[in-house]
C-alpha positions as CSV (number, residue, x, y, z in Angstrom):
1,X,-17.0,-17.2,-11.4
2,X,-17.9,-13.3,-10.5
3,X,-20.3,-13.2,-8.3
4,X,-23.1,-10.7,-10.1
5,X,-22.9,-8.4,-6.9
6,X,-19.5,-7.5,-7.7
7,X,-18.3,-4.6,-9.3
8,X,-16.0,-6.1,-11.4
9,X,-19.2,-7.9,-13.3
10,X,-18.9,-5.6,-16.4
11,X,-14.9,-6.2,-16.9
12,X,-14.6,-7.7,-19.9
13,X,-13.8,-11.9,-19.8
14,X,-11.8,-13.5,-22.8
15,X,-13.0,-17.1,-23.1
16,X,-10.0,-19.4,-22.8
17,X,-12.1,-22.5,-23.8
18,X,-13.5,-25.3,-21.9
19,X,-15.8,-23.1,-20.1
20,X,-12.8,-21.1,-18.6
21,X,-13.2,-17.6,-18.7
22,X,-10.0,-14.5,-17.9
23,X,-10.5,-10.7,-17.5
24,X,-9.1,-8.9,-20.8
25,X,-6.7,-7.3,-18.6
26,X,-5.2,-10.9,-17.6
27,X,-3.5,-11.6,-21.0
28,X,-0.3,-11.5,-19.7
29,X,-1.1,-12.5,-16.2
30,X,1.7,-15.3,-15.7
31,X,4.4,-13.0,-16.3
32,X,2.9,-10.7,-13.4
33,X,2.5,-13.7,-11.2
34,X,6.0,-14.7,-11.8
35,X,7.0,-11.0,-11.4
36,X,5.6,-11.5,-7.8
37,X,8.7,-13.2,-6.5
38,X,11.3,-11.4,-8.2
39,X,10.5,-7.7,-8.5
40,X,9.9,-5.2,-5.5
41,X,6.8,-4.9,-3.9
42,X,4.6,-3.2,-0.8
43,X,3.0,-5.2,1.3
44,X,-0.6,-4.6,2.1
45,X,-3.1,-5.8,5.2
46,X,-6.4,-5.3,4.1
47,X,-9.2,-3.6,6.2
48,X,-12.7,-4.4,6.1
49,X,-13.8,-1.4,4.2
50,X,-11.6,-2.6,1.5
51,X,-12.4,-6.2,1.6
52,X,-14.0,-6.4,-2.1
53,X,-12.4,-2.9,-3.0
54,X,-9.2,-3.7,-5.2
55,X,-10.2,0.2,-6.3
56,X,-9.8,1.9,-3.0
57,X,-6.7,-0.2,-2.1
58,X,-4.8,1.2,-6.0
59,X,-6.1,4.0,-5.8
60,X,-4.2,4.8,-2.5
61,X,-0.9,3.3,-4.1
62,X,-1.4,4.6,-7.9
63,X,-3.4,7.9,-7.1
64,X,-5.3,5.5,-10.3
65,X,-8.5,2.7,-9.1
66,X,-8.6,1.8,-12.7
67,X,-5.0,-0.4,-12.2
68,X,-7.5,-2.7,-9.6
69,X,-6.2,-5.4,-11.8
70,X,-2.8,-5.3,-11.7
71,X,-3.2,-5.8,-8.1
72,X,-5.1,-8.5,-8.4
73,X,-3.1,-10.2,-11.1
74,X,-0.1,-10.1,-8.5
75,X,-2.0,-11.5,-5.7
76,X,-3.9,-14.1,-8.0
77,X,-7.2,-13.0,-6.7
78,X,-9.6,-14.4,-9.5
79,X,-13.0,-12.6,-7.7
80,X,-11.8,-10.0,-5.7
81,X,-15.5,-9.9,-3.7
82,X,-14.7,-13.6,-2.7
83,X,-10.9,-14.1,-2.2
84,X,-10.3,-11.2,0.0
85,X,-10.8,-10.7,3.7
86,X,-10.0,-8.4,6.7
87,X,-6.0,-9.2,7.5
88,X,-5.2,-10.5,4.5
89,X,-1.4,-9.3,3.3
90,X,-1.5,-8.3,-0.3
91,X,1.9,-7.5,-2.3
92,X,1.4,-3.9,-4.1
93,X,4.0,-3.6,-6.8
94,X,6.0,-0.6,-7.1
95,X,4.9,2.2,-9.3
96,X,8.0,2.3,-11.2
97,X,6.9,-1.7,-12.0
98,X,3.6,-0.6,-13.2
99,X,4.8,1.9,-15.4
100,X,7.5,-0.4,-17.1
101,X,4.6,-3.1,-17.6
102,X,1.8,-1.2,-18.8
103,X,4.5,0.1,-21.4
104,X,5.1,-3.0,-23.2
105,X,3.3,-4.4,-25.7
């Protein structure tokens, strides 16, 4: 559940049934978890500013804070307020990933 302090509260949830609710943007978020381990990646250590801040953190990557998701699809981070914390290693996927993804239909 998002907590109602986040700023990810207004993103759009799909209702999956049986009470269990997925960001819009997470249609296809298997095949980005299972992209984790196979396709190149950065890796990421969080700092406390950015604990919470999926935003700052693709916005420094992507020079775009609206792809917050895709980071957190890779990482499985459900509430990004909740599941992150100072020192935590996050995998950034390469641009040229991004780009091939967002792509597809």
């Amino acid at each position: 559940m998002i907590s109602k302090a986040s700023r990810y509260t207004d993103t759009t949830l799909l209702d999956a049934g049986s009470g269990i609710t997925y960001w819009s943007s997470w249609v296809r978020i298997k095949e980005l978890i299972d992209a984790s381990t196979s396709f190149n990646y950065k890796e990421h250590v969080v700092t406390s500013v950015e604990v919470g801040c999926l935003d700052i953190i693709a916005q420094y990557y992507y020079n775009n804070e609206r792809l917050w998701w895709i980071i957190a699809a890779f990482n499985n981070l459900i509430d990004p307020v909740q599941d992150m914390y100072v020192g935590q290693k996050l995998k950034i996927p390469s641009s040229q990933y991004i780009m091939l993804f967002t792509a597809r239909t």
